[in-house]
C-alpha positions in Angstrom: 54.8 -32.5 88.9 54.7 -29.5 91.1 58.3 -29.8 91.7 59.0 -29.7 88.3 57.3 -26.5 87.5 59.8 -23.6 86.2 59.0 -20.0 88.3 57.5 -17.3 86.5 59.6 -14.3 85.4 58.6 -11.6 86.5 59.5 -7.9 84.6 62.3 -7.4 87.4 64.2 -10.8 86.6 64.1 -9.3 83.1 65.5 -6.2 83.7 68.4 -7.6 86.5 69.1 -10.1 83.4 70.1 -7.1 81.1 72.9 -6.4 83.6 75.1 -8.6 81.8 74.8 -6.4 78.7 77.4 -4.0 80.0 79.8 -6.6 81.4 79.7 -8.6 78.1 80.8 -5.5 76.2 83.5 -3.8 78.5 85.0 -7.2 78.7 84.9 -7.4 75.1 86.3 -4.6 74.7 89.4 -5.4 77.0 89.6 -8.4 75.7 89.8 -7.1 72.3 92.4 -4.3 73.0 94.5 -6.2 74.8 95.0 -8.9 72.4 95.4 -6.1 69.6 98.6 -5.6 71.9 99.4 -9.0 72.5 99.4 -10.3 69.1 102.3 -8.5 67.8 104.3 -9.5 70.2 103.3 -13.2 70.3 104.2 -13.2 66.4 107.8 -11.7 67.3 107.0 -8.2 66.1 107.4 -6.8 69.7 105.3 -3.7 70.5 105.2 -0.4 68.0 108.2 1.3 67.9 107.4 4.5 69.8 107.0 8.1 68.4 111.1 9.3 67.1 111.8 6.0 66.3 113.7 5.4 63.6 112.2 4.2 59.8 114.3 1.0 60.2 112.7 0.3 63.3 109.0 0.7 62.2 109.0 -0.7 58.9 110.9 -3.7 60.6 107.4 -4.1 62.8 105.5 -3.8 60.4 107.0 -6.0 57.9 104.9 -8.5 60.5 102.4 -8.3 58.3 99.7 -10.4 59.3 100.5 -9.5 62.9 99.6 -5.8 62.4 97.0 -6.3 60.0 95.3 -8.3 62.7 96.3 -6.2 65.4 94.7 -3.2 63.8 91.3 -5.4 62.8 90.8 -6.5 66.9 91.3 -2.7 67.4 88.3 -2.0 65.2 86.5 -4.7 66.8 87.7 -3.9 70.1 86.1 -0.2 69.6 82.4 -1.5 68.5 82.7 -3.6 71.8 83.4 0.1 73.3 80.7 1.7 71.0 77.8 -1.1 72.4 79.1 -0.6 75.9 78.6 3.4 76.1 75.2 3.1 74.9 74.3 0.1 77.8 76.2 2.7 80.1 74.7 5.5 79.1 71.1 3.6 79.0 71.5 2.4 82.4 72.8 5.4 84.5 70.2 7.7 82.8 67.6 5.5 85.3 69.0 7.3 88.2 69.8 11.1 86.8 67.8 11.1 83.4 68.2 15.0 83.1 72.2 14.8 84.2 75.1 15.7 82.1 77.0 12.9 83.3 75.1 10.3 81.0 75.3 12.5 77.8 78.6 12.9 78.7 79.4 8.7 79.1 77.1 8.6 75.9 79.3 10.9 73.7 83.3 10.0 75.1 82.6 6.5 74.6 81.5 7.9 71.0 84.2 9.5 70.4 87.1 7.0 72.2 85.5 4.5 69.9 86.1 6.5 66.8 89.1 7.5 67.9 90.5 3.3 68.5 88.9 2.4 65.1 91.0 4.8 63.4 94.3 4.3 65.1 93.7 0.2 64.6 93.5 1.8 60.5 96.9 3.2 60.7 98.0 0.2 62.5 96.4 -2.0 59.1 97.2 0.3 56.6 101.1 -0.1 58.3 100.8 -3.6 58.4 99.6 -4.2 54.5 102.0 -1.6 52.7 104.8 -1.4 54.7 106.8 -2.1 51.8 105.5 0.5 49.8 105.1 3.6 52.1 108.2 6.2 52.5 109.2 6.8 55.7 107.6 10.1 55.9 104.1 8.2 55.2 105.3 5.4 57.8 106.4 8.1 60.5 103.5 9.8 60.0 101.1 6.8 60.1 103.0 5.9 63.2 102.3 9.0 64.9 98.9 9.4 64.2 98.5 5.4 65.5 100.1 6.1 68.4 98.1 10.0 69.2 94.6 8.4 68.3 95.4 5.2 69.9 97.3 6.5 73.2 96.7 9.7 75.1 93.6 10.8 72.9 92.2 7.3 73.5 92.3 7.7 77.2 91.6 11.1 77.5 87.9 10.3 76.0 87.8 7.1 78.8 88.7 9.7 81.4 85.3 11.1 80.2 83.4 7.8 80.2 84.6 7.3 83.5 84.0 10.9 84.7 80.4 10.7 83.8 79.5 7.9 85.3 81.6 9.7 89.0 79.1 12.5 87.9 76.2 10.1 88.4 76.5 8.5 91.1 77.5 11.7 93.1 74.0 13.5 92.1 72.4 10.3 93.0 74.2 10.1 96.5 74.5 6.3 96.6 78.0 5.4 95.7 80.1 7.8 96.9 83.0 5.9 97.2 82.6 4.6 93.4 82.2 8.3 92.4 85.6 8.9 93.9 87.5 6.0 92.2 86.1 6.8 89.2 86.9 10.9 89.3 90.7 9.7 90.3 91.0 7.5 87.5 89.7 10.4 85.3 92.6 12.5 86.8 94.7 9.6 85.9 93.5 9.8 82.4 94.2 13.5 81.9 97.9 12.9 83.2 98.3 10.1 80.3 96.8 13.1 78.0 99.8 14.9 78.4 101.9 12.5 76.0 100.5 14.6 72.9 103.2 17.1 74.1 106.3 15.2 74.4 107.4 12.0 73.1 109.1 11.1 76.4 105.7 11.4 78.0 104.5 8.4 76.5 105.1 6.2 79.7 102.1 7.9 81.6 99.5 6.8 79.0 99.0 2.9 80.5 98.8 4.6 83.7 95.7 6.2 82.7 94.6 3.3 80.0 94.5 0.3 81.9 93.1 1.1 85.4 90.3 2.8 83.8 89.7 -0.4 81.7 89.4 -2.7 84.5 87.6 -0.3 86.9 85.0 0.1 84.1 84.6 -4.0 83.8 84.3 -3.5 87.6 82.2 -1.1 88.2 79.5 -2.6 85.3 79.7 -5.5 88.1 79.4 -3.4 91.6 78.7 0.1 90.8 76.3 0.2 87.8 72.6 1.2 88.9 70.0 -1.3 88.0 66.5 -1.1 86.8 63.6 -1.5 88.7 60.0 -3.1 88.0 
């Protein structure tokens, strides 16, 4: 019967078990966000007509209107994934630098990119359900706030998740090649930042978005400090 006998946890199984917590909700929230973009398109509404597009063009989207109603609910969903992730994040790096900036400063830009998502995937709903109804100053206004909140604001704030968490592991000295990928992805970020100036700059925003979306699903795998028993 010995054979049969389960090991005992210990307190350090427990706490490398709460590892997953992070991984689960960055890849929620990447799986989220990117089906908010997918869905649209899947129902033949194509992406959002960009910032300067014509009323035609976005009340033509938006007449999708289950589409971009759900598009804009996975947002909201997509940014609690992001709200439960900065607080795991935040948690876990304050093990190694509890008296840092850098996880006050995870803590509060994933905060504040989540608020920023929820509201954009708001427009995106409120777009989606009275599309017929709005005038096209209300629809190009809508559209631009969707697109400010949801684009280079968005990924300004993960240039500051990302940015603490660099901030980390340099004080900590064990990951300093992490702490570099992560500050050039920040940089990254700020470029994308630059499309709240000029509409045409609205190309360098998934520059910044999506590398920092997978290198912070990667790093909660490789570079995220554990606890110890």
């Amino acid at each position: 019967m010995i054979g049969l006998t389960a090991p005992a946890r210990t307190r350090s199984d427990d706490a490398r078990g709460t590892d997953r917590g992070p991984l689960v909700a960055l890849g929620s929230f990447l799986a989220l966000f990117a089906l908010s973009v997918a869905v649209p398109s899947l129902a033949g509404a194509g992406t959002m007509p960009p910032p300067g597009s014509s009323t035609a063009d976005f009340r033509q989207w938006a007449d999708h209107h289950i589409a971009v109603i759900s598009s804009g609910a996975l947002m909201v969903a997509a940014a609690a994934a992001l709200t439960g992730a900065g607080v795991y994040l935040a948690r876990r790096l304050a093990v190694v630098a509890p008296s840092a900036c850098g996880p006050r400063l995870v803590r509060i830009s994933s905060a504040a990119a989540a608020t920023t998502l929820a509201a954009c995937g708001v427009c995106v709903g409120v777009l989606g359900a009275r599309s017929t109804s709005l005038s096209a100053d209300t629809m190009e206004t809508l559209g631009r706030a969707a697109f400010a909140l949801g684009g280079p604001v968005h990924t300004l704030l993960l240039g500051g998740v990302v940015l603490g968490w660099a901030l980390v592991l340099d004080r900590a000295g064990t990951g300093r090649r992490a702490a570099i990928v992560l500050g050039t992805l920040a940089g990254l970020d700020l470029i994308g930042a630059a499309a709240l100036f000029s509409d045409e700059l609205i190309v360098l925003v998934p520059i910044g978005r999506f590398p920092t979306m997978l290198g912070l699903v990667v790093g909660s795998v490789r570079w995220l400090p554990r606890r110890e028993s």
